[in-house]
C-alpha positions, 0 to 999 in steps of 0.5 A: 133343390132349385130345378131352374136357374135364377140367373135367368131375367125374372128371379120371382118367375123362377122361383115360382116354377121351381115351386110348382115343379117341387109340388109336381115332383112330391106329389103334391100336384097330380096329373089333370090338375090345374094350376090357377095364377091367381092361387099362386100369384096371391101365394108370392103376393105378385102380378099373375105375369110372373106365375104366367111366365112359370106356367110357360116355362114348365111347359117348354119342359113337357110338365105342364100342358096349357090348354086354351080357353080352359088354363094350364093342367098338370100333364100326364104319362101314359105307360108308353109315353114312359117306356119311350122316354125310358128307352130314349135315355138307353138309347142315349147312354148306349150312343154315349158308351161308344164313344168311351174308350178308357173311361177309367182315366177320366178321373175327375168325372169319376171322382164326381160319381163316386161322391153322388154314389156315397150320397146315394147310399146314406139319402133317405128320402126317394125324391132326393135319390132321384135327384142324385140318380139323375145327377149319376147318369148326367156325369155318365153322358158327361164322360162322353163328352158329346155336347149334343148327347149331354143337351138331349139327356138335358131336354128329357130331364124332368120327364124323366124325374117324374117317371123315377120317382114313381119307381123309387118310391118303393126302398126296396128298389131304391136298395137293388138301384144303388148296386146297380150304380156301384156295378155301372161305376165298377164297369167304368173304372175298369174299362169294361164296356161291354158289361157297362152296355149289358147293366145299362139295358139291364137298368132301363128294363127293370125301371119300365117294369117297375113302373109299369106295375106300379101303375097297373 
């Protein structure tokens, strides 16, 4: 899956971020590790320009930390760095439910969620349902139709990617989240917002605790 568009100016400086953050996602790259341009930029057999650019891009977006005199490093969580951006995403979908009203005539949108539900419940593999469970929530914030709350889901989107994976490596947890999902749907098509509200703190909650444990 590409994370960053290649529409952007410098194609090769995209693609070499969107590797990196693959490797980042998957385990691959672990916090306090450091990313070296010339590994990378022998890697692409290009310059160390464009893996400098990637480098700069991915810390814009909270993964990568560039520490000067010492390089870049891959950047870590602490257990309340995860519970704020966990609880930033409640807070976010609690602001984006209140401004639904009849979310079950927004068809469109949850045709779109329907499809990224059934996805849900074949996918295998915990970094691709990850993926899909981000894409779930995105269209939830989508229904709300406010540009602002749709762009600061959009700012903690990576984070966020990082901290679930570590909560979905379990397929047990991956089992209790696509009920969950179903449950959310369910609240949606049938209007009923205050069961909607319950679930979605209810989500938030297990995620910290998972995650929490997993770490402890």
């Amino acid at each position: 899956m590409e994370y960053f568009e290649k529409a952007l100016d410098n194609a090769l400086s995209i693609t070499i971020a969107n590797k990196l953050l693959a490797q980042i996602l998957e385990g691959e790259l672990r916090p306090g590790d450091q990313v070296v341009e010339s590994i990378y930029a022998e890697q692409f057999q290009t310059s160390r320009s464009p893996v400098r650019e990637a480098i700069y891009l991915l810390s814009t977006e909270g993964i990568i930390e560039r520490v000067p005199r010492k390089g870049a490093f891959i950047k870590g969580y602490t257990l309340e760095d995860m519970r704020d951006l966990l609880d930033v995403r409640n807070h976010l979908e609690m602001l984006a439910t209140e401004r639904l009203q009849e979310p079950s005539k927004e068809k469109e949108f949850l045709k779109d969620m329907k499809v990224v539900l059934m996805k849900m419940a074949k996918i295998k593999d915990y970094t691709e349902y990850t993926h899909l469970n981000y894409q779930f929530h995105y269209i939830l914030l989508k229904l709300s139709k406010s540009i602002v709350l749709i762009d600061m889901y959009s700012k903690i989107a990576l984070p966020l990617l990082r901290i679930q994976i570590i909560h979905f490596s379990n397929n047990e947890t991956i089992a209790k989240s696509i009920q969950e999902h179903n449950e959310i749907y369910e609240c949606l098509i049938k209007d009923d917002l205050d069961q909607l509200k319950s679930i979605l703190r209810k989500h938030t909650e297990d995620v910290i605790f998972s995650v929490r444990n997993k770490l402890l």
